[in-house]
N, C-alpha and C positions, 0 to 999 in steps of 0.2 A: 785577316784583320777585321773586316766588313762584320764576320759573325761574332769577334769577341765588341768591339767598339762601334757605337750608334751616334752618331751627330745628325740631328736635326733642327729646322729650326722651334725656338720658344715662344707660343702666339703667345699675344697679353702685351702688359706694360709689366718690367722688372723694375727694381728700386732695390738698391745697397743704402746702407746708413750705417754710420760710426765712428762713437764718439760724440752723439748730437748730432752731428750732420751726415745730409744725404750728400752720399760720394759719386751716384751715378744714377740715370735713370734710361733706359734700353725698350725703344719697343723692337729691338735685332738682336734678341739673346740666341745663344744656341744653347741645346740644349744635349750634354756628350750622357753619355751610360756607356761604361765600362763594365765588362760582366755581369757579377749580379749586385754591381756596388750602385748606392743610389745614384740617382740622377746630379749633374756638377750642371751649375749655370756658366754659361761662359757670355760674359760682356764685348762688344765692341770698345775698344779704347776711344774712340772718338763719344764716347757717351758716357765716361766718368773722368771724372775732374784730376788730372794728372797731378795736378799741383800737390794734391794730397798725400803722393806716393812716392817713396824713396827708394831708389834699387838700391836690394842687398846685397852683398855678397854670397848669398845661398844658392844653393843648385843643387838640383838633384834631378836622378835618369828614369823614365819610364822605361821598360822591354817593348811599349807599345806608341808610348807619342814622344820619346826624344828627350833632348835635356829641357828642365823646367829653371827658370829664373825666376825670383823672388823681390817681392819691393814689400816694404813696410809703410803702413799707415799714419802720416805725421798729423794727430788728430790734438786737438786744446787740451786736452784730460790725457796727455803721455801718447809714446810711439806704437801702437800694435805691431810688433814685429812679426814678420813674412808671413803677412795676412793674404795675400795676392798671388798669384802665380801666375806665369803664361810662358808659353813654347812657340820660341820666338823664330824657329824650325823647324815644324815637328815634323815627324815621319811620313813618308808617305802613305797616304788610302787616312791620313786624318790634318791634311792642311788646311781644311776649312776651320781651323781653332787659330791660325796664324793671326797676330793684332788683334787676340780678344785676351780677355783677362777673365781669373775665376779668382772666387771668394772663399774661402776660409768662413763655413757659415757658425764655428763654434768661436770665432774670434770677431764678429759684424752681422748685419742683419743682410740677409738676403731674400727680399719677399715678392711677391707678383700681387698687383694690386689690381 
């Protein structure tokens, strides 16, 4: 697991926004890489605004981090649906993703400022 999947942590200050508003701001991102797919930012949940997020009934299974849960983004300008994800279990050799959250960065902005 260790040679397909990397979590480390993300220096910097992160920021999500969408819809107008900033939904989250992290300086304790992680930051996973799975093969050779880009880099996925993963948030603390104690550092975006929950309010904004509705669990969906989506799910779906990695081979490698476990089943994923989805919330959609209750934003002024309409719902982004299961913009969010997080493994709220995941696998072993990748539990440090447990109570963080990742972004759908073609549905929200995802940026380090």
């Amino acid at each position: 697991m260790s040679d397909y999947i990397t979590i480390r942590p993300s220096h910097g200050h992160w920021v999500i926004r969408a819809g107008g508003a900033v939904l989250g701001e992290t300086r304790a991102a992680l930051e996973l890489v799975e093969g050779h797919n880009p880099a996925v930012i993963y948030f603390p949940r104690s550092d975006v605004a929950m309010a904004f997020l509705e669990p969906s009934a989506t799910r779906s299974t990695c081979p490698h981090k476990g089943e994923a849960s989805y919330f959609s983004i209750i934003a002024n300008s309409g719902a982004i649906k299961d913009a969010v994800w997080s493994y709220e279990t995941p696998k072993p050799g990748v539990e440090a993703i447990a109570g963080y959250l990742a972004f759908y960065t073609n549905k929200v902005v995802v940026e380090q400022i």
